[in-house]
C-alpha positions in Angstrom: 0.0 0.0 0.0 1.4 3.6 -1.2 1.5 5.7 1.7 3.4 8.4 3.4 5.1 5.8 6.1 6.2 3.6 3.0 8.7 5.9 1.3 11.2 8.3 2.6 10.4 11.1 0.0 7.4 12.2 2.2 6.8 15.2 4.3 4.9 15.8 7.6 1.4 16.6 7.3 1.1 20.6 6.9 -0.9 22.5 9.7 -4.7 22.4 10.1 -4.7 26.3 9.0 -3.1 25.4 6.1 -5.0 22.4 4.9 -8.2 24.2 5.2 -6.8 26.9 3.0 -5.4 24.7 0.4 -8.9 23.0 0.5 -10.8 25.7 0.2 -8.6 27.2 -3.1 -8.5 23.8 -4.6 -12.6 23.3 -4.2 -12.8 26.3 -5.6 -10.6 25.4 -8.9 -12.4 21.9 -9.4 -15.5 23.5 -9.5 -14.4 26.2 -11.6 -12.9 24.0 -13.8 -15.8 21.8 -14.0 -18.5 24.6 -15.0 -16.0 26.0 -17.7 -15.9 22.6 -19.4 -19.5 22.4 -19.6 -19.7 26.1 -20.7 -17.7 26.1 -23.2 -19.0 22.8 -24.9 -23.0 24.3 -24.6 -21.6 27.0 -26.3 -19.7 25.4 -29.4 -22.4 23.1 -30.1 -25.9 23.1 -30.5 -28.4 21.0 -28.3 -29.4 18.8 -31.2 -25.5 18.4 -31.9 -24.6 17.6 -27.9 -27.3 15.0 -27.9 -26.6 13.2 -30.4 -22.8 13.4 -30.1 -23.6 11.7 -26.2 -25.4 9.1 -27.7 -22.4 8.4 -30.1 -19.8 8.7 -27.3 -22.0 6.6 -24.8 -22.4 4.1 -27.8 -18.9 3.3 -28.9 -16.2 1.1 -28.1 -14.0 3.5 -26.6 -10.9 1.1 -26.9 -7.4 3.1 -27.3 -8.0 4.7 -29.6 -11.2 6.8 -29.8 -11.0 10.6 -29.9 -14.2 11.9 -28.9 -13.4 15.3 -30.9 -13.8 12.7 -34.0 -16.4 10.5 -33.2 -18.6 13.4 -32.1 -16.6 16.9 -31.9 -14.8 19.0 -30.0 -17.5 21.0 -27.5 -19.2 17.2 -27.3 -16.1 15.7 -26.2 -15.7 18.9 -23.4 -18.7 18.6 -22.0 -18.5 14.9 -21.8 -15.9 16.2 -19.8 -17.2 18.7 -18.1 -20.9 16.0 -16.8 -17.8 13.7 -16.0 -15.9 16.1 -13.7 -19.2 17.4 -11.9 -20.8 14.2 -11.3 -17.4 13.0 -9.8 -16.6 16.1 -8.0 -19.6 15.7 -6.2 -19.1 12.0 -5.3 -15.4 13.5 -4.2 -17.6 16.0 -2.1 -19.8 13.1 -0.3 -17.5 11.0 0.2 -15.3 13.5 2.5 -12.3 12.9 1.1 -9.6 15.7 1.9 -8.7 17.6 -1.1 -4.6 17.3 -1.8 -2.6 16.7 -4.5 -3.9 13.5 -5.3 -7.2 14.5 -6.1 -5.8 17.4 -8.6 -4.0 14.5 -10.7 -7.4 12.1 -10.4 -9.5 14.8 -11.1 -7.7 16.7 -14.2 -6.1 13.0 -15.3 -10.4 12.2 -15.2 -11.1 15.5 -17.7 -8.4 14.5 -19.9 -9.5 10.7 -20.7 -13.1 12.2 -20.8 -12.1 13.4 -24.2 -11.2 10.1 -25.3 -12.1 6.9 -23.8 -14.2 7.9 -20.4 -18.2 8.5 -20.2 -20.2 8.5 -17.6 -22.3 5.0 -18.8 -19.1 3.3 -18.7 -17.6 4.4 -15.4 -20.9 4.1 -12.8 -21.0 0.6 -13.0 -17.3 0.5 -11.9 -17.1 3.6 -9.7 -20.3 1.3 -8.2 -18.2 -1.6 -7.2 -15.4 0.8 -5.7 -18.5 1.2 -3.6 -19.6 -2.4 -3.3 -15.8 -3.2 -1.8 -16.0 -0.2 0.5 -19.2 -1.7 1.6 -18.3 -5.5 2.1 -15.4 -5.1 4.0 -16.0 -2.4 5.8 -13.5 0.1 4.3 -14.0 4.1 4.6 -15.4 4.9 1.1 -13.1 8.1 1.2 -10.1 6.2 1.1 -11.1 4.1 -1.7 -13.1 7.2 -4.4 -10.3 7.8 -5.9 -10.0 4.0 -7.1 -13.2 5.2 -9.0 -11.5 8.0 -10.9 -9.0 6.3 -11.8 -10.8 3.2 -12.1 -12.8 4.4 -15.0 -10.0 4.1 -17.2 -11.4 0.4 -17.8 -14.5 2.0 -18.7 -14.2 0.4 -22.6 -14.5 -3.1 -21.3 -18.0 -2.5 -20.1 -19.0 -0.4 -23.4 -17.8 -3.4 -25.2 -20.0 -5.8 -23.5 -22.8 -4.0 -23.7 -22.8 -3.4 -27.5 -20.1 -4.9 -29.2 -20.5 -8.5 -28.7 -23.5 -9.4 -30.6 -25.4 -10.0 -27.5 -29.1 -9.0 -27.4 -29.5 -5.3 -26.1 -31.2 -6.1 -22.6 -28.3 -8.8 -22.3 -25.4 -6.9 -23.1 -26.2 -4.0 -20.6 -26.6 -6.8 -17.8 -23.5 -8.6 -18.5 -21.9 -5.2 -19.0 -22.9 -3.8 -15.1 -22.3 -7.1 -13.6 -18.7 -7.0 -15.2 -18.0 -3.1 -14.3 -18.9 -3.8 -11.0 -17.1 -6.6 -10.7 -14.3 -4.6 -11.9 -14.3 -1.8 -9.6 -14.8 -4.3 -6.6 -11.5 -5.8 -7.7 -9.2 -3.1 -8.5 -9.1 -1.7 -4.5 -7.4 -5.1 -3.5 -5.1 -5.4 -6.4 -4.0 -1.5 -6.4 -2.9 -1.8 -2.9 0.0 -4.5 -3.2 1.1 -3.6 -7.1 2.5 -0.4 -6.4 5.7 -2.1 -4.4 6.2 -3.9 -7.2 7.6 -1.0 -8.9 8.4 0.8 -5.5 6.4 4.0 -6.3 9.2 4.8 -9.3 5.5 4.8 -12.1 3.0 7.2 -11.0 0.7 5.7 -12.4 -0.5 2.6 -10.2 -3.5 2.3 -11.2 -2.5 1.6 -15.1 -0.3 -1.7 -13.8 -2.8 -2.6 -11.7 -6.3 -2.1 -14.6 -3.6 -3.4 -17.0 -3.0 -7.1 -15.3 -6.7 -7.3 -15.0 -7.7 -6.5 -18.1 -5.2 -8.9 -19.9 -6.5 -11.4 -17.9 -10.2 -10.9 -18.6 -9.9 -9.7 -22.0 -8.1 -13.1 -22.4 -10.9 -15.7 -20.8 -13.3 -13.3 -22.9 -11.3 -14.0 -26.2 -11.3 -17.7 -25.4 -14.7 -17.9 -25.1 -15.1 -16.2 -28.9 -15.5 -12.6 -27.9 -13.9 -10.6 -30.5 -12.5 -6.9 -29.3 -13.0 -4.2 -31.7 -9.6 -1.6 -32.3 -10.9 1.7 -33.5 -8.6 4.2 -34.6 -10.7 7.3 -34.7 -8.4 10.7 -34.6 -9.2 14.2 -34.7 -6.6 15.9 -36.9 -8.0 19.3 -37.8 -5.6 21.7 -36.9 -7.5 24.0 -34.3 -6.7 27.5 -33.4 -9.4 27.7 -30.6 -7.7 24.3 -28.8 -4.6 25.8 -28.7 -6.3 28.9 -27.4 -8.7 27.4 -24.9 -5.8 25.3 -23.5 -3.5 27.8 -22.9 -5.5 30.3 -21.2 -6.2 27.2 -18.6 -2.8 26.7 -18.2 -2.1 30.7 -17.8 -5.0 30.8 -15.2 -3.7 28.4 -13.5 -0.3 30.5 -13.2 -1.9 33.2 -12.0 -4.2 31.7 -9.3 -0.9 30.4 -8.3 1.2 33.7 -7.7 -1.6 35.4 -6.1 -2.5 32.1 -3.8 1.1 32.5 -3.1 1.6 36.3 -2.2 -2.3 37.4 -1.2 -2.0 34.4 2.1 1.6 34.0 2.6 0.6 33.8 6.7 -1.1 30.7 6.0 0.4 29.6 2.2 4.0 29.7 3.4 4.7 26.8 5.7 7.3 27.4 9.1 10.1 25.5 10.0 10.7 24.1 13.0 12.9 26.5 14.3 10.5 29.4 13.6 11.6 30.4 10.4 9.7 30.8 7.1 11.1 28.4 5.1 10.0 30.5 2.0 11.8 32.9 3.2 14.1 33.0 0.2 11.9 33.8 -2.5 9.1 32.1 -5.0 12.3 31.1 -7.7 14.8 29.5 -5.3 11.7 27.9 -3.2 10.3 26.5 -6.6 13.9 25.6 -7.6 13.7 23.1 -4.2 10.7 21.7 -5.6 12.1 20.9 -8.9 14.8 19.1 -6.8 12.3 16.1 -5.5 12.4 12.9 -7.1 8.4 12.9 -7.3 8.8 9.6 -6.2 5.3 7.8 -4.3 3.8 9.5 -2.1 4.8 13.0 -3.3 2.1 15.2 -2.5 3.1 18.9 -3.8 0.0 20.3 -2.1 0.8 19.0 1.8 4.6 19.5 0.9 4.8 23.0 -0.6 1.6 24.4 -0.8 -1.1 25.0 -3.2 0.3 28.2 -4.5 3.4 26.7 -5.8 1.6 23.7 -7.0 -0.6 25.4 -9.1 2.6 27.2 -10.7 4.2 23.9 -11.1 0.8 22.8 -12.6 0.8 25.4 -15.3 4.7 25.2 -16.4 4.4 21.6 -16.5 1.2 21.7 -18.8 3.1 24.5 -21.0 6.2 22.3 -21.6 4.0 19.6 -22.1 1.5 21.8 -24.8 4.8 22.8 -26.1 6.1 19.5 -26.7 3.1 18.6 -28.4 2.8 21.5 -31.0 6.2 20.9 -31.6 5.8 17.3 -32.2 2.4 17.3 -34.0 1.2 20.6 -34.4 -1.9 19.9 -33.2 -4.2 19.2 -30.4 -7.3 16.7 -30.3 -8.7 14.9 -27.4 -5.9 12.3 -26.7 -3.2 15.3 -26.8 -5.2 17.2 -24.4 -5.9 14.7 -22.2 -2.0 13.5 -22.5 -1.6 17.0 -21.2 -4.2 17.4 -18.7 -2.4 14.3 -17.2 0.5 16.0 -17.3 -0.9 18.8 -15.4 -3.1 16.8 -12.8 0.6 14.7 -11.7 2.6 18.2 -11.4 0.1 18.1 -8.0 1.7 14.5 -7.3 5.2 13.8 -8.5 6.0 15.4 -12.0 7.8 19.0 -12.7 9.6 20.0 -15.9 13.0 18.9 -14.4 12.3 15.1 -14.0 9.6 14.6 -17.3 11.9 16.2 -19.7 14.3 13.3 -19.8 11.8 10.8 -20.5 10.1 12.6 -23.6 13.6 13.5 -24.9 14.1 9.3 -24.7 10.6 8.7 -26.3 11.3 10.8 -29.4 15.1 10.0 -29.6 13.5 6.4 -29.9 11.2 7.2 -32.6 13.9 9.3 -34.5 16.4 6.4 -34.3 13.8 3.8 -35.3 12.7 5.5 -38.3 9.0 4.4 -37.7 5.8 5.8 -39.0 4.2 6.4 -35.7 1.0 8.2 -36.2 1.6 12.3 -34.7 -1.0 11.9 -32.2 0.8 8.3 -30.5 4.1 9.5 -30.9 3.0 12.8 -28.4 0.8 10.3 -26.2 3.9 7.8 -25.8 5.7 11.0 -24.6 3.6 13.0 -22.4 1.9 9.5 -20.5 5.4 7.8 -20.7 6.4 10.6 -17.9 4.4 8.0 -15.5 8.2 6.9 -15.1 9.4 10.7 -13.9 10.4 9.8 -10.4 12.6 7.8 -11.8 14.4 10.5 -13.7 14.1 12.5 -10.4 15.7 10.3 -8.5 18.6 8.1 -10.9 19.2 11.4 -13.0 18.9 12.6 -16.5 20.3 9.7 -18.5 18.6 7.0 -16.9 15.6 9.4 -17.3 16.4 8.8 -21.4 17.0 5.3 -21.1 14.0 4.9 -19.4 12.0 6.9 -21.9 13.9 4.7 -24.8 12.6 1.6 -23.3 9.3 2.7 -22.6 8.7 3.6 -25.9 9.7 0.8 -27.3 7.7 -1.8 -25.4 4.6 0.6 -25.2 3.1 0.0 -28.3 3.0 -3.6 -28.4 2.1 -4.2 -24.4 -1.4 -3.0 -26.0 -2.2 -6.4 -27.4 -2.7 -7.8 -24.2 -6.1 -5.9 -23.5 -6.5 -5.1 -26.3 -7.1 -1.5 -26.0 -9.7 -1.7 -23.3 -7.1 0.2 -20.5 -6.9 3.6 -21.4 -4.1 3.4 -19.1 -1.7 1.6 -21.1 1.3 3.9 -20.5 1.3 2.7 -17.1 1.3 -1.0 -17.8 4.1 -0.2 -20.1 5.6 2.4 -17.7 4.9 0.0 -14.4 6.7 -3.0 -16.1 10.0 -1.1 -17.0 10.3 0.3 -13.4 9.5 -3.1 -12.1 12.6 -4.3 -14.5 15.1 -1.9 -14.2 15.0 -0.3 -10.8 16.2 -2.7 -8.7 19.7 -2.8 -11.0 19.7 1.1 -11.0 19.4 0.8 -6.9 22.8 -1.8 -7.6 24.4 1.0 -9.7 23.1 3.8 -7.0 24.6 1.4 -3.8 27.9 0.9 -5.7 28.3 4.6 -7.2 28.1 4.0 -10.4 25.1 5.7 -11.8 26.2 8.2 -14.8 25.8 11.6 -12.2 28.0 9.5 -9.7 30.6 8.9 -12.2 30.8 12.5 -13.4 31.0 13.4 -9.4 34.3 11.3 -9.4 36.0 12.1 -13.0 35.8 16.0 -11.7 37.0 15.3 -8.3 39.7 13.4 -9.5 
């Protein structure tokens, strides 16, 4: 189980005062966030248009990879988003959960599949057996709802069931619940024990965990003459107003950040010990400690530094990210935001620019090298959700970072086959089986000094 006692990286709780006030701000942005999601898709689309482009997301496959701005369009796909992030923000809300860094990256990592894979007739039946488990063993729902975010990324096995086996309607949509909730009563128990597998070095657990699972049942379903349908469905229209809408998220964020930071520094700023502000130096050198941390499990930027500087480290993170993606493909659609989105949701919980950079300069080196025709959108995806594997940048250093990144991308593409697209999360199978591979010789090469930093550290000494 992934918790602060487990791993050395982690701070003390911050002060009651202070966690009311990073609650407060962040309740505030999830809500915020939310509303402008649904906003803005009402007002790019007509009623007619949202109605029937529901229908059409609720109906599909939603296998990797289904681009909601395709299959319906762009304002569908945000406020599929934005009904996703309400309804779930109010389950966050009821169930009493504390709101930290953790629920930024399950709630913004939620929006961003919501453009391309999650839908709110897929998820319920899972996010119900979250609440089955909670129930049968007597386990405090609020330490469990986030297993229904993040859950949900196994949201295309139940649309597949339900329509895409040739099953009589009434049929498939009872096969289909009984399977979601099955799923979501499952996941709690095998989330718990995976993440020492790759001793918190892939942030995202959930993805090894929904990954196993779903080659396993994908696997009994095949034998038994199921047949999984692959859709490649892509949004390629280069879109000024994407760009736009993105970036003024991303610049919002920034700001709420700097004035969080320096309208309550009484309460924002956290004390030392001894008395002293430990801010004390500035918001560059402070934010310069934070780019320090390995981001390793449990790394929660919120309790650790504050919600002002997390939201800054939110928004830079996002605009390398958006930048790496322009650069890259020149283009957003729903997979590349929601590769982003993730991006920005984890810079709450593990990721800044520092310790992400390495592994997207290893994924495209790898594709350069290679030579291969890897469609734009998939070769920016493989990048941005291959920085599952930043703590282990953060904490081995910048070449292992690209080594890892190499690897990843590599094995990404073809660890697919084994659910066949029904985990949305399949960056952190991929990502959660190369940690569980290669960090135990780079903790060798860390005990024996040999790591490439290490090295450096004793050719200049020398």
């Amino acid at each position: 189980m992934l918790t602060k006692n487990n791993y050395p990286d982690a701070k003390p709780s911050p002060s009651s005062l202070k966690l009311r006030f990073n609650e407060r701000v962040i309740g505030w942005l999830l809500f915020s966030y939310s509303l402008l999601l649904l906003v803005t898709g009402l007002l790019s689309e007509s009623p007619g248009t949202l109605i029937s482009g529901l229908q059409r997301i609720f109906y599909a496959p939603s296998a990797l990879l289904t681009d909601y701005m395709e299959l319906a369009s762009p304002g569908t796909a945000l406020f599929n988003a934005g009904l996703m992030t309400l309804f779930y923000l109010l389950v966050l809300k009821l169930s009493g959960i504390r709101l930290r860094g953790t629920v930024l990256a399950a709630f913004f990592m939620l929006s961003g599949f919501s453009l391309f894979g999650k839908n709110l007739f897929s998820a319920l039946p899972i996010s119900l057996g979250v609440l089955l488990f909670s129930l049968v063993f007597r386990r405090d729902f609020r330490d469990l709802v986030l297993q229904s975010l993040f859950g949900a990324c196994l949201g295309p096995l139940v649309s597949q069931v339900a329509f895409h086996f040739d099953l009589p309607l009434w049929a498939g949509l009872i096969y289909a619940c009984l399977l979601g909730v099955a799923t979501g009563f499952i996941l709690p128990s095998l989330t718990a024990v995976i993440g020492d597998f790759h001793q918190g070095y892939s942030l995202y657990n959930m993805g090894l965990a929904a990954g196993l699972y779903s080659a396993v049942v994908v696997s009994i379903l095949s034998f038994a003459g199921a047949d999984f349908i692959r859709p490649q469905i892509v949004y390629e229209m280069k879109s000024p107003f994407l760009i736009i809408w993105l970036a003024a998220v991303l610049l919002a964020l920034l700001i709420l950040g700097i004035l969080t930071r320096f309208l309550a520094p009484t309460v924002e700023q956290e004390r030392t010990p001894q008395g002293q502000n430990e801010d004390q130096d500035g918001l560059v050198p402070t934010y310069g400690r934070l780019l320090k941390a390995s981001g390793r499990l449990v790394s929660d930027y919120v309790d650790d530094c504050g919600i002002g500087l997390t939201l800054i480290n939110m928004s830079l993170s996002g605009l390398a990210a958006m930048a790496y993606a322009l650069l890259i493909a020149g283009y957003l659609n729903g997979p590349i935001m929601g590769a982003i989105l993730s991006v920005v949701g984890f810079a709450a919980y593990g990721k800044h620019p520092r310790n992400i950079l390495p592994i997207m300069i290893g994924v495209h080196l790898t594709i350069l090298l290679s030579g291969a025709d890897i469609l734009p959108t998939n070769a920016v995806i493989y990048g941005l959700l291959g920085t599952n594997l930043a703590p282990l940048a953060g904490h081995f250093g910048f070449i292992p970072g690209v080594l890892a990144g190499m690897i990843h991308m590599t094995f990404v593409g073809r660890v697919s086959a084994l659910h066949c697209g029904v985990n949305l999360y399949n960056n952190g199978l991929s990502g959660g089986l190369v940690a569980i591979v290669f960090v135990p010789m780079l903790n060798l090469l860390e005990q024996k000094e040999m790591l490439p930093r290490q090295l450096w550290r004793r050719i200049r000494r020398n």
